[in-house]
C-alpha positions in Angstrom: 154.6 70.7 99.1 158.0 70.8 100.2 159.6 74.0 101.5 163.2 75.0 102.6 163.3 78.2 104.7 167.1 79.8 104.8 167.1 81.6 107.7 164.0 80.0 109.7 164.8 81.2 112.6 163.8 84.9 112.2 160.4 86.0 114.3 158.4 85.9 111.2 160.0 83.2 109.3 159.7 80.7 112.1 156.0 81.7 112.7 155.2 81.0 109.0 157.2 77.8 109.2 155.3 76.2 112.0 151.7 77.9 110.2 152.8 76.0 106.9 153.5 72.8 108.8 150.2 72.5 110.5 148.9 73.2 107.1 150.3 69.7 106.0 153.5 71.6 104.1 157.1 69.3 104.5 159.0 72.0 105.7 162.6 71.8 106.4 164.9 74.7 107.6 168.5 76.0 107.8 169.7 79.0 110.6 173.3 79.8 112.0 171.8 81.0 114.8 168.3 80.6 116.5 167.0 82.4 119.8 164.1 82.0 121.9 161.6 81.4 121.9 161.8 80.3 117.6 163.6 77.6 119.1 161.6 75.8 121.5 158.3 76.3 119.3 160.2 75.2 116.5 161.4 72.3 118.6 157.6 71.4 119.6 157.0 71.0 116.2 159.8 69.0 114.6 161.6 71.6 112.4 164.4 73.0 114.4 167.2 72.2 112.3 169.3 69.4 113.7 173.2 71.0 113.3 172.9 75.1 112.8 175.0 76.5 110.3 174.3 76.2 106.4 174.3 73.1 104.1 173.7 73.2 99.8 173.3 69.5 100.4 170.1 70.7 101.7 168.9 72.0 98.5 167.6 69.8 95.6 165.3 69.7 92.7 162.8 68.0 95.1 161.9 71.3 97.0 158.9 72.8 95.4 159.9 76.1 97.0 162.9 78.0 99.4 161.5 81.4 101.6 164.8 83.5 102.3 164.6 85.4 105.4 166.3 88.9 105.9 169.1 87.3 108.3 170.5 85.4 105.5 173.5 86.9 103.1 173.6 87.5 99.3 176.2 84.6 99.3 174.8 82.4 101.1 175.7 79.2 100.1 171.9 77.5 100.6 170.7 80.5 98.3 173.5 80.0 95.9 172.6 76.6 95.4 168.9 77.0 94.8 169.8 80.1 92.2 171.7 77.7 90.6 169.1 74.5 90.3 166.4 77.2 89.6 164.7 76.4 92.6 161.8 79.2 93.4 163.2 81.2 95.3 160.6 83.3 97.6 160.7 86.3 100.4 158.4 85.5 103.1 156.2 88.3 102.3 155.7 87.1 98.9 155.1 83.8 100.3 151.9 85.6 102.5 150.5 86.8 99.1 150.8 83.4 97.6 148.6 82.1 100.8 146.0 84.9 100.6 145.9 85.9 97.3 142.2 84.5 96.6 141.2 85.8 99.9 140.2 89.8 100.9 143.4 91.2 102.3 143.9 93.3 105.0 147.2 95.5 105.0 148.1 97.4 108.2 150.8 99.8 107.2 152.4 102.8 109.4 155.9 104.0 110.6 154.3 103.4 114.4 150.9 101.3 115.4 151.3 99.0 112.9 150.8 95.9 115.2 148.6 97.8 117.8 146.1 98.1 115.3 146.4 94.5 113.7 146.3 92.9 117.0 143.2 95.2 118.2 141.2 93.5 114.5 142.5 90.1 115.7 140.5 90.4 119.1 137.5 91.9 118.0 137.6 88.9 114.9 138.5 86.4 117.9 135.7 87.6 119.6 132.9 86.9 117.3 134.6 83.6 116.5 135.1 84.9 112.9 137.2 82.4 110.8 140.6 84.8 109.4 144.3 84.1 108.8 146.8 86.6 110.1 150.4 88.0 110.4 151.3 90.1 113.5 154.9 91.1 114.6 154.3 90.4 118.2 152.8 87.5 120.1 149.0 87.9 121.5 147.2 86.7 124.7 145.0 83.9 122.8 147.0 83.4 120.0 149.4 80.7 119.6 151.6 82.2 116.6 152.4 85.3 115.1 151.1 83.9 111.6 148.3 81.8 110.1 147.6 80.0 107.2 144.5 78.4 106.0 142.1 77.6 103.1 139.6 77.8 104.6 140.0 81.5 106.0 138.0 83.9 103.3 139.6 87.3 104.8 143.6 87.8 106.0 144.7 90.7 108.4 148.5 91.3 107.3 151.0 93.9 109.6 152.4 95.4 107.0 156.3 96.3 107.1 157.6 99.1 105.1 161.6 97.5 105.8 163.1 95.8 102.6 161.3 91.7 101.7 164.8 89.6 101.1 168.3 90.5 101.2 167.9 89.6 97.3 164.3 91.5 97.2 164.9 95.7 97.9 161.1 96.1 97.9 159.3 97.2 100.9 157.6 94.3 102.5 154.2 95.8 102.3 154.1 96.8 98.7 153.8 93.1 97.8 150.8 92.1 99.7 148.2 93.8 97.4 146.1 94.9 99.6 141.8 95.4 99.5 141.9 97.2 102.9 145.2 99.1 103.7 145.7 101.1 106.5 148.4 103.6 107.0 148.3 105.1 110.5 151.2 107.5 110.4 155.1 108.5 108.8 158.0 109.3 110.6 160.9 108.9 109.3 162.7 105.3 109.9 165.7 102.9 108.4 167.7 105.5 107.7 170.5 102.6 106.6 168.2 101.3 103.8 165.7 105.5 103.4 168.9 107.7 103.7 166.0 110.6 103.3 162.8 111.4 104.1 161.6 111.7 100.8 162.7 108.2 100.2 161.2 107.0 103.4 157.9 108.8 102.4 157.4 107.9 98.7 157.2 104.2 100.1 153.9 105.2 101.7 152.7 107.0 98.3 153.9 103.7 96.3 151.5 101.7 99.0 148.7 103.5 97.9 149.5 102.2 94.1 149.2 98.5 95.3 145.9 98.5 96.6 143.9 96.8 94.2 141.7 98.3 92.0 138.3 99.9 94.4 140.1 99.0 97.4 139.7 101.0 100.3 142.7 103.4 102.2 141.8 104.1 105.6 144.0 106.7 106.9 145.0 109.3 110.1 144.4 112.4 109.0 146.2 113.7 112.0 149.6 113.2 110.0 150.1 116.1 108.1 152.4 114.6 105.6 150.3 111.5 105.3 147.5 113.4 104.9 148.9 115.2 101.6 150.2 112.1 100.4 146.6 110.0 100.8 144.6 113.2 99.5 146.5 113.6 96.7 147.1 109.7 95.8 145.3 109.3 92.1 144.8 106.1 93.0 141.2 104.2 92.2 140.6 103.4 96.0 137.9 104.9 98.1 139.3 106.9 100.9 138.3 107.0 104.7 140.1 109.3 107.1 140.4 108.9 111.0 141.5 111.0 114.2 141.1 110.2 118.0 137.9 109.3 119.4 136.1 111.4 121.8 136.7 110.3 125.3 137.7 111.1 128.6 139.8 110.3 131.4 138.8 109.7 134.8 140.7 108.6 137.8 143.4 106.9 135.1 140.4 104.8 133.4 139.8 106.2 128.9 136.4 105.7 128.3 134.8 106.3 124.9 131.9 108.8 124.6 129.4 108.6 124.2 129.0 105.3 125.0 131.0 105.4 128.0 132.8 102.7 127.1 135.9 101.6 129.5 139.0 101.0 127.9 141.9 99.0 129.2 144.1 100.5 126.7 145.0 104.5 127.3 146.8 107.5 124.7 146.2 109.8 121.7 147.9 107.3 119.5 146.2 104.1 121.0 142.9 105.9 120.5 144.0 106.4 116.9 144.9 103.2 116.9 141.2 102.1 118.1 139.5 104.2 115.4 141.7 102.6 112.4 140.5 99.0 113.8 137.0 99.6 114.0 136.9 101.0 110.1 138.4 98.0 109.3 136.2 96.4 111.2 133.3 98.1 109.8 134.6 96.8 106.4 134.5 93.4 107.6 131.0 94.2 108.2 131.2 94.5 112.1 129.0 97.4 113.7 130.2 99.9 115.7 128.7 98.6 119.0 130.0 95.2 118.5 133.2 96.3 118.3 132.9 98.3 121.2 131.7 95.8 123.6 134.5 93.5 121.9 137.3 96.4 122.2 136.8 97.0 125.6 138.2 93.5 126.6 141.7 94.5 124.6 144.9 94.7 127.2 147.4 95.9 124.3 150.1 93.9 122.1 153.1 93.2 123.9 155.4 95.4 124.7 153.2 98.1 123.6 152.7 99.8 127.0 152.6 96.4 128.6 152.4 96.7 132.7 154.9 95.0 134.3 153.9 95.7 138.0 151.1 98.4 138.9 149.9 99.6 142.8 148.6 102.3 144.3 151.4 104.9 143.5 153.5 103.4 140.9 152.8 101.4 137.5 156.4 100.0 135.5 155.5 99.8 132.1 157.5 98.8 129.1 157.5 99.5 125.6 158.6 99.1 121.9 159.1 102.9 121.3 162.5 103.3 119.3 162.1 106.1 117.1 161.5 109.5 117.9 157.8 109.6 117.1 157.3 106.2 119.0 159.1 107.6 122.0 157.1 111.4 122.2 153.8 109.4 121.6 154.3 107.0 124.6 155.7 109.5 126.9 152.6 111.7 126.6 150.1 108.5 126.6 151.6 108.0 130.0 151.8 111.7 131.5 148.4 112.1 130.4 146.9 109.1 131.9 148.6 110.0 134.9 148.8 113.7 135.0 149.1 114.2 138.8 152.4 111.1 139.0 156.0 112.0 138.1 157.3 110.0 135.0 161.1 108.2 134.7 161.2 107.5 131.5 164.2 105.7 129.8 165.2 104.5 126.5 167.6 102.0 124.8 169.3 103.4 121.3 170.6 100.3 119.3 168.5 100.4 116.2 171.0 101.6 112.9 169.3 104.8 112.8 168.7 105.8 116.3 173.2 105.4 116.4 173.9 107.6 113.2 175.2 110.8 114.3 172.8 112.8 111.5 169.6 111.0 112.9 170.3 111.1 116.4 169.2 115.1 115.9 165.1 113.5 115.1 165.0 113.3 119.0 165.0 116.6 120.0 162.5 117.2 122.4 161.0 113.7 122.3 161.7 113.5 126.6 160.3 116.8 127.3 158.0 116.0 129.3 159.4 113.1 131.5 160.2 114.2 135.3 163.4 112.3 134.5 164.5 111.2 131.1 167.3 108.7 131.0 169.1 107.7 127.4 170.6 104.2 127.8 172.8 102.9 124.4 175.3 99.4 125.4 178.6 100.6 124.4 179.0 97.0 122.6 175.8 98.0 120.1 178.4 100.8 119.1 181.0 98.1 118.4 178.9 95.3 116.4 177.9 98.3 114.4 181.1 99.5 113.9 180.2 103.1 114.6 181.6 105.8 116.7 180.4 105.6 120.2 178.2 108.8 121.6 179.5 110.9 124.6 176.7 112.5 127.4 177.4 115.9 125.8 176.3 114.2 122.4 173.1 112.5 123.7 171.9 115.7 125.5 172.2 118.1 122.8 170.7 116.1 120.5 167.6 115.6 122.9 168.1 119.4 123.8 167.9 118.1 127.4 170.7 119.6 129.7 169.4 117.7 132.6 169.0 114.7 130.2 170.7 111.2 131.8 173.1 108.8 129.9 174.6 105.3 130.4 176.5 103.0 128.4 176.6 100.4 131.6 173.2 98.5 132.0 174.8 97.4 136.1 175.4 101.1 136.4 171.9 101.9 134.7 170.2 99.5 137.1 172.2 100.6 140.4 170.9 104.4 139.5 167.1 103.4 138.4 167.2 101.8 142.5 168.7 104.5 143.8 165.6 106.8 142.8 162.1 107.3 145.1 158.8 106.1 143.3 156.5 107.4 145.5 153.6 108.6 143.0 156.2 107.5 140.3 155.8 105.4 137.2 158.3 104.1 135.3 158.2 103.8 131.6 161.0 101.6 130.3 161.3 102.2 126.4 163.3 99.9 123.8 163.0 97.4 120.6 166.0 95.7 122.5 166.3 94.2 125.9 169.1 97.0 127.7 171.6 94.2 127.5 169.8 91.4 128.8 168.6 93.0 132.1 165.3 91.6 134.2 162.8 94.3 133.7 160.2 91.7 135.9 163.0 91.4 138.4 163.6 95.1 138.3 160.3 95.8 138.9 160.0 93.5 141.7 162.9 95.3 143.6 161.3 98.3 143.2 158.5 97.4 145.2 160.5 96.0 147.8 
């Protein structure tokens, strides 16, 4: 088999590239641009395109397939091309269900959690040594890639996506897998630019439920209210398993499970949510409750998902994917909880589409209440590349409705003031899907010690 990817340089598009290769695919590749680290592992492997920028002399009849990735443009001139010689034309997401669709698929789905709960299946599958093919959106202690592809592999644990498949494909990427187990661990509202309302945003979810195939199995939190209506009113033909946090307790910053007592590495409502959708998954998959427990207990978290950056005696830096309001409120109180008698400085980059619009910006409200020090941080130039109207202080607090509520549109300036504070019996929760304009969280977290 010979495939072209347009756009190969994309987190999930390079991942599959390099998963299709060791399979014993040809696999060739076209990107204008391509970041690390797709482009050293794509260099390990031989498929880092030799000149970037696009080429139709790279498409011919000889290509059994082409996987478009979501960087790439209606008129690009590689997609053109294969349109034009009929070449099949795939999203990478109908490429997955192409791999896995004579194996028992897996389908984490979820507006937050998504890849906290796939990559909480992966370890406890990695540690039985079970035999599986996966997609993840983040990279995992022990595992090479974010994607594999086998033959052999009878099951597949998919994250699920609910943003658009192709910039030729509208569908939600997770409607397309099919799933046998889905998951959906929670709604709140996201992509405005592609959902413009909730009801859009939410009927994705409802559709989800129609894919599962036929006596499938939806394991849901029945936590979310609106999810909860959705799942219990869903005429699908799928059996239907409901979840909520654990019991458990905290002591001296340490979650352990009751009644086991089992110690956890990993702390939160939502990460215990999280735990509870794994292991009925797991259960599915046939492993028992205690296994998973003495496997779970090993699990340090995704990354980025309330990763540790530096911890001592009186002050942990942690940083974390949280974007949208829901992500941002969850973390804030995982980390308050955990450490109920430490002061919190909590800050987060805006530089998603949604989290810029003026209408959305209003979601926030409240969602750094309980921070000893909330900081909002949006680079002016995200304001620019998206052509849209830049937000003042007075704009970011009242839409927080946080008077006392820090902004900066200067990452040196932003860095100079997170120095100037005292961490004694601090933490430090540092919140974005970005990098606040290309900053050193390690280093910073170094100079704090110092």
């Amino acid at each position: 088999m010979h495939i072209h990817f347009i756009a190969i340089g994309g987190s999930a598009m390079h991942n599959l590239a390099i998963a299709l290769h060791k399979k014993g695919y040809q696999i060739s590749g076209s990107d204008d641009v391509i970041f690390e680290p797709a482009k050293s592992r794509l260099d390990k492997y031989g498929l880092l395109p030799a000149e970037m920028g696009w080429d139709e002399n790279r498409i011919s009849n000889d290509l059994d397939a082409v996987i478009l990735g979501m960087h790439a443009r209606i008129d690009n001139p590689e997609l053109l091309k294969a349109q034009e010689l009929g070449v099949k034309i795939y999203s990478y997401p109908e490429y997955i269900y192409e791999q896995s669709k004579n194996k028992l698929r897996v389908v984490i789905g979820g507006s937050h959690g998504k890849t906290t709960i796939t990559s909480m299946i992966l370890h406890v599958l990695n540690y039985y040594k079970r035999d599986f093919d996966y997609l993840v959106g983040a990279q995992l202690a022990g595992f090479e890639t974010m994607v594999k592809v086998t033959e052999e592999a009878p099951v597949m644990i998919i994250e699920g996506d609910e943003y658009l498949s192709s910039p030729i494909d509208r569908r939600p990427k997770f409607h397309l897998y099919k799933a046998n187990v889905a998951v959906i661990s929670g709604i709140a509202w996201d992509h405005i630019n592609v959902f413009p309302t909730y009801a859009d945003y939410t009927s994705q979810f409802d559709k989800f439920i129609d894919t599962i195939e036929e006596n499938g199995t939806l394991i849901y939190c029945e936590a979310d209210a609106d999810l909860n209506e959705i799942a219990t009113q869903s005429k699908a033909n799928v059996s239907k398993i409901a979840y909520a946090i654990p019991a458990h307790e905290i002591r001296n910053g340490i979650t352990y499970l009751l009644p086991e007592e089992t110690a956890l590495k990993i702390f939160g409502d939502h990460n215990l949510m999280n735990l509870n959708a794994a292991k009925l998954v797991c259960k599915e998959l046939e492993i028992s409750e205690a296994e998973f427990d003495a496997a779970i207990s090993s699990f340090t978290g995704a990354a980025k998902r309330l990763e540790v950056i530096s911890a001592d005696e009186s002050t942990n830096v942690y940083k974390d994917f949280a974007h949208s309001p829901s992500k941002l409120k969850a973390t804030i109180d995982a980390v308050k909880g955990q450490f109920a008698n430490r002061k919190l400085v909590a800050c987060i980059e805006l530089h998603t589409f949604s989290s810029l619009n003026k209408d959305f910006l209003k979601e926030y409200m409240g969602a750094m209440d309980k921070a000893d020090e909330a900081i909002v941080f949006i680079d002016i130039k995200s304001f620019e590349q998206k052509r849209m109207e830049p937000f003042s202080e007075d704009d970011v607090q009242q839409a927080f409705a946080n008077p006392k509520l820090k902004f900066f549109n200067d990452a040196a300036k932003l860095k100079a003031y997170l120095l100037s504070l005292n961490y004694k019996n601090t933490n430090l929760l540092m919140m974005s899907s970005g990098n606040y304009a290309g900053f050193d969280l390690p280093e910073l977290a170094a100079a704090l010690e110092k």
